[in-house]
Each structure stands twice: as structure tokens, then as C-alpha cells.
N, C-alpha and C positions, 0 to 999 in steps of 0.2 A: 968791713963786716961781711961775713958769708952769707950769703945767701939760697935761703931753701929752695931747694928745685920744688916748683910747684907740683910736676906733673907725678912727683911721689907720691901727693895726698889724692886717693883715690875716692870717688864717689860712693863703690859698696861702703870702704873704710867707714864713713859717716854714715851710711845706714845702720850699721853697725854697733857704731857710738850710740847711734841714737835707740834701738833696741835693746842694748844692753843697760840704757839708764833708765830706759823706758819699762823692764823687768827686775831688775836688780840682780841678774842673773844670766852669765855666759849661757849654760844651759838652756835655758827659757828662750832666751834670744837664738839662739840654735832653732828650737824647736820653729816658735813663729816665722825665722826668714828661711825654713825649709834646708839649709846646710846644718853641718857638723858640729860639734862644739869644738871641734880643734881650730876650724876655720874659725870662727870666733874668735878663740885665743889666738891666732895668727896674726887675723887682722889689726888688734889693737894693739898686741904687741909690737908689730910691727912699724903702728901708727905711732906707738910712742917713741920707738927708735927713732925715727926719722924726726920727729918736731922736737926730741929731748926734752918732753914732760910725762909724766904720771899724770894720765888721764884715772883711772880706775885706781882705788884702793882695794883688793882685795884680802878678804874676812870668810870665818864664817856664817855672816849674817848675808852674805853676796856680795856682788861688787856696787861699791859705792863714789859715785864721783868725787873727784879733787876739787879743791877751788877753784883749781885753772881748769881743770874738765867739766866746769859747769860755766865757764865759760867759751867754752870751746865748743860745747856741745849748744848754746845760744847761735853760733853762727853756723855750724852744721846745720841745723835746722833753716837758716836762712837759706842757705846754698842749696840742699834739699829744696826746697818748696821753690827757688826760683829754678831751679832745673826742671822740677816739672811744671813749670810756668812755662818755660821756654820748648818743652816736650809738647804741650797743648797747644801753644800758639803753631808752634809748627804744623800739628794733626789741622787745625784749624783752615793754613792754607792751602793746606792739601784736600780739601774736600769738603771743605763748608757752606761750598754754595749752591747744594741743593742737599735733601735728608729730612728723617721723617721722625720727630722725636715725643714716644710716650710717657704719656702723665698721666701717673693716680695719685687719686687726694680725694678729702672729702671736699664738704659743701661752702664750708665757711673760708679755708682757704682757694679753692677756684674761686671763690665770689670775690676775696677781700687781698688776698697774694697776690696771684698767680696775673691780672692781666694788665700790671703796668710791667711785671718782666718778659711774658710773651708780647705787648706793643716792643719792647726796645727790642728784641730778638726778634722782631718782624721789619722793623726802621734799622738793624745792620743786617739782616740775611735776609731777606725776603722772600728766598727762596726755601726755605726750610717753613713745614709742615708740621703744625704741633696738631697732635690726637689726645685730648687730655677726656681721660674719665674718670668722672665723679664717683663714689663711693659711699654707702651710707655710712661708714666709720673707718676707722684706718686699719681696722687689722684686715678689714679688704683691699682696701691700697698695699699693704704688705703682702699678702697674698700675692696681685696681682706681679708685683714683682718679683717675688722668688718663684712664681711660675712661668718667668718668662713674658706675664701679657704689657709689662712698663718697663721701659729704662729706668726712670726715676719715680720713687712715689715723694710725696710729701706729706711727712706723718711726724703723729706724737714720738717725741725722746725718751725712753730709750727703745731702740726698734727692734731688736733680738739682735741672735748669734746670723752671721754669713752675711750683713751688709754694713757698709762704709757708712757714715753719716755724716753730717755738716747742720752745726745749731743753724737756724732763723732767726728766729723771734721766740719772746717769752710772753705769753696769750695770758693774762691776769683772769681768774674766775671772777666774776661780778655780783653781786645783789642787785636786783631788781626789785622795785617797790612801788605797787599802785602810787597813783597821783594824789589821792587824798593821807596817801600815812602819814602819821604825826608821831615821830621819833621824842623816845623821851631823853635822848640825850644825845649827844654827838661828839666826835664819829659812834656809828655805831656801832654794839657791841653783844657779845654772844646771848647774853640774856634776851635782850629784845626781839633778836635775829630768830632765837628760837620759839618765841612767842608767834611768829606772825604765818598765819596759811601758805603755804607755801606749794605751789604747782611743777611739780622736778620730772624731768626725763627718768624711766623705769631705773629701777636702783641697782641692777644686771646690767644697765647700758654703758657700753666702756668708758665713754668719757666723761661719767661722773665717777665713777670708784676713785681716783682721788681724793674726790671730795669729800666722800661719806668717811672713807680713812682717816683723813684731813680731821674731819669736824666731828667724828666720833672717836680718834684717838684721844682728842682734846677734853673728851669727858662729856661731851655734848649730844643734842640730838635734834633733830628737826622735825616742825611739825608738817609733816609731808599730807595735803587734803587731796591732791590730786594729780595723777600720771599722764603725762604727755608726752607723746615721742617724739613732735614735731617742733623745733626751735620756732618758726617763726608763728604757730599758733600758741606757742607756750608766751613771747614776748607780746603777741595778740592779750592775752586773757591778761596779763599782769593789767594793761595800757585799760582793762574796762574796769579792773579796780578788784577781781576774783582772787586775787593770793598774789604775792611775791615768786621768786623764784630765783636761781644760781647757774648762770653757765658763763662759759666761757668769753669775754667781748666779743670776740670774732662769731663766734656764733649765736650773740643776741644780736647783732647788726642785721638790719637798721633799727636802732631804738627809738620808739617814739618819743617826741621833746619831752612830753609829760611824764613819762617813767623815770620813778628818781632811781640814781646808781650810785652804788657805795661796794667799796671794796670791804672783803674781808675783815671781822675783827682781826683777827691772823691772815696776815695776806696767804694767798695760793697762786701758784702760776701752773702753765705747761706749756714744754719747750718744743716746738713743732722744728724739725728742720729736715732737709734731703737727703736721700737715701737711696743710692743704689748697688749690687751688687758687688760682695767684695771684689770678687774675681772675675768680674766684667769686664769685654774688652770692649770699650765707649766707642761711640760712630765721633768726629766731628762735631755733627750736629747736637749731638748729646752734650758735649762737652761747651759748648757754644751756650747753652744755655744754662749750663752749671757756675760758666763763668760771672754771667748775667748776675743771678742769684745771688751769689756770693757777694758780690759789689756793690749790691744791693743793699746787703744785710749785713756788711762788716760795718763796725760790732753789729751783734744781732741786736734788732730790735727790740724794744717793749711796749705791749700793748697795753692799756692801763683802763679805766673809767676816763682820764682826763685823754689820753691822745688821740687828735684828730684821724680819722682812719685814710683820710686821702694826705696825708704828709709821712704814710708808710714808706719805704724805701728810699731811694733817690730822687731827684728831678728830673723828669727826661728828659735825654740828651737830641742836642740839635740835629 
């Protein structure tokens, strides 16, 4: 049997592949990896010569993968992402043991994320420096990193145009409910939901617009008696029995025992994950802790009414 020289299949080739199925379009793929569209057609052409299959069909609708190009392009994508496995682990021993890496987020995540992955990046680097600042919402976190003042922020999904992202976790919006409410039926449901006083962060504040989209698209509406911009005086008022109210788990924590919780007639979530700089050149240290994260949170997370909040991530490691 002959045997294919390996060092034919080049590693652009598969960025290549993967761009081009990733657009459905030589072209496109052009534009995004910053070459030509002739190198394009070169590359694949060329890729298919060598392995003797029809990766791309091409049409007027674009190019569309083959069978065997949609599997091929499975392991492309593996050899990619372990190449820069092995790109990072490299940076890593080249200068990981000392560095200084910024975090913006808001409140909920530094409280309930962020410090069982800076203890394990503190028990393997010790030497590395986290500056993490807080935010009152994330389009300051956002902010802070397309100005330069973060390496990474951790924010709501989707984060605009010019940075990289990586899901986390998915943060369930919850109902809160004084200790004496007597539901008339259960689970609950949008009629009652909208029956009951309800105390909501300002209806302008970003990280309820979801919600009101959410629960107003649905033909719905809330009986909103009073504005609070503060989470933990808003989970305060529900706990003496003044109105119910709607946010996110992570930021009604800590819930007192007596507040009952119910999810959504229609469930809600929002996808919090990391984010930094498309065209960022990462320190080590940054990367060190991206790793963390990630390992973390593969698969990402979900936060729910029922999941314990200290069983988020992994278990620390020895």
C-alpha cells in the first residue's frame, strides 16, 4: 500500500478547509484569512490532489462539503485546536512564572466564577498577579477591554464585532417569591406570574432587556410596583414579603432559604462566557488562565433554581 507523505498536508491547508466550510465560500474565506481567493483555490486544490478526494463540491450556491470532506474536516478541526494546544502549552513554559493578568466582569460573576479559577491559577502559578475589576454591567467590562484596560473581560453572549469569545455557563433567569405566596397552581405559570408585585431592576438596565423581550414578546406583561437597581436589596425586599421579582441566579445569590424560586413559565437563560481581543497578542499569563477557565467549563455549565452554586466548575485540584 502507498503510503501518503504526511508532511504534504500542511497546516494553513486545514485552516483553510475549515474556513471555507466555515463560509460556504472561497471568497469569504479569502476575505476572513486576510489572502487571496486564488490561494484559496490553491490550497484545496491542491489538498485534494494529494489525499485523492473531493473535499468541496462546488455550485452556484458555494462550496459545499462532500461526505468525506465533512469528515475530514472533523479531524482538521482536531489537529487545529491541538496545535494550538500545543502553541500555548509552549508560551506557557516560556514565561509563566511570573505576570500580571486583567479581569473585567461584573458582580455576580467575581462573587460566584471567577474565585475557584483564580485559587487554581494561584495553587499552579503562584507567581502570577490577577487585577480583576468589577463593573456595574458588562458593557463596561466590554468597554474596558477594547480600550485596552483588560486582557479578558467576562461578559454576557453575544459580545460584538472585534473579540474572540468562549461560552461558560448558561445563568437561568429565576422568579423570586415572598415566603408567604400561595400559588394556585404548579409549576408556575404566566397568568399568576403576572398577577403578583413585582420589584425589577429599571426596565433600561441591560441585563433585564431580555427579559421584557422575552416576556413581552410572549403577549405578556408585568406587574412591575417598584424599581431597584440594587440585586442584593432587591432579593432583600422579596425575603420581607414586598413583591416578587426576576433576575438572573447568579445575581440573586445568596437567596435567603425562605424565598421560593421558580423558573420561568418559558424558561430564559443568558450565556456569560470570555472574551478577549480578536487580534490580541496573549502574555502566558493570560493564556494560563484561559486554560483554567476553559476546563473548567467544558461543557459549559448551567445554572438553574436547583444547582448548588458551590458544585460550579471542577473540584480542586491537589
Amino acid at each position: 500500500m502507498k503510503k501518503l507523505p504526511h508532511n504534504q498536508v500542511k497546516l494553513t491547508q486545514l485552516e483553510i478547509v475549515a474556513a471555507v466550510a466555515k463560509t460556504s465560500s472561497f471568497s469569504e474565506a479569502a476575505l476572513a484569512l486576510g489572502i487571496s481567493q486564488s490561494a484559496v483555490s490553491h490550497a484545496i486544490s491542491t489538498l485534494e490532489e494529494t489525499l485523492g478526494v473531493i473535499i468541496f463540491s462546488r455550485g452556484r450556491h458555494g462550496a459545499t462539503l462532500t461526505p468525506v470532506g465533512d469528515r475530514i474536516l472533523a479531524h482538521a478541526h482536531s489537529i487545529l485546536n491541538s496545535t494550538e494546544a500545543i502553541l500555548r502549552e509552549a508560551a506557557i513554559a516560556k514565561g509563566v512564572e511570573h505576570g500580571k493578568v486583567r479581569v473585567a466582569t461584573f458582580r455576580s460573576v467575581a462573587t460566584h466564577v471567577l474565585p475557584s479559577s483564580i485559587k487554581q491559577l494561584h495553587q499552579r502559578f503562584p507567581g502570577i498577579i490577577i487585577n480583576l475589576n468589577e463593573h456595574d454591567d458588562d458593557q463596561q467590562a466590554k468597554q474596558a477591554l477594547k480600550e485596552g484596560r483588560a486582557d479578558i473581560s467576562i461578559v454576557t453572549l453575544p459580545a460584538g464585532q472585534g473579540l474572540q469569545t468562549w461560552e461558560l455557563l448558561q445563568d437561568e433567569y429565576v422568579v423570586l417569591l415572598p415566603p408567604d405566596t400561595q400559588l394556585k397552581s404548579a409549576p408556575l405559570t404566566w397568568e399568576e406570574l403576572t398577577q403578583q408585585p413585582l420589584i425589577m431592576p429599571p426596565v433600561d438596565y441591560v441585563m433585564m432587556r431580555p427579559v421584557y423581550e422575552h416576556i413581552n414578546g410572549l403577549g405578556y406583561w408585568l406587574n412591575v410596583v417598584n424599581e431597584i437597581e440594587t440585586d442584593a436589596a432587591t432579593v432583600s425586599l422579596v425575603a420581607q414579603g414586598l413583591g416578587g421579582t426576576i433576575l438572573p441566579r447568579l445575581s440573586a445569590e445568596p437567596i435567603p432559604p425562605t424565598v421560593q424560586v421558580y423558573s420561568l413559565p418559558t424558561p430564559l437563560m443568558r450565556t456569560i462566557g470570555v472574551a478577549v481581543l480578536a487580534d490580541a497578542l496573549l502574555t502566558p499569563a493570560v493564556y494560563a488562565l484561559l486554560d483554567i477557565l476553559r476546563s473548567q467549563f467544558t461543557p459549559p455549565a448551567a445554572i438553574s433554581p436547583e444547582t448548588p452554586l458551590p458544585q460550579i466548575g471542577l473540584p480542586d485540584s491537589d
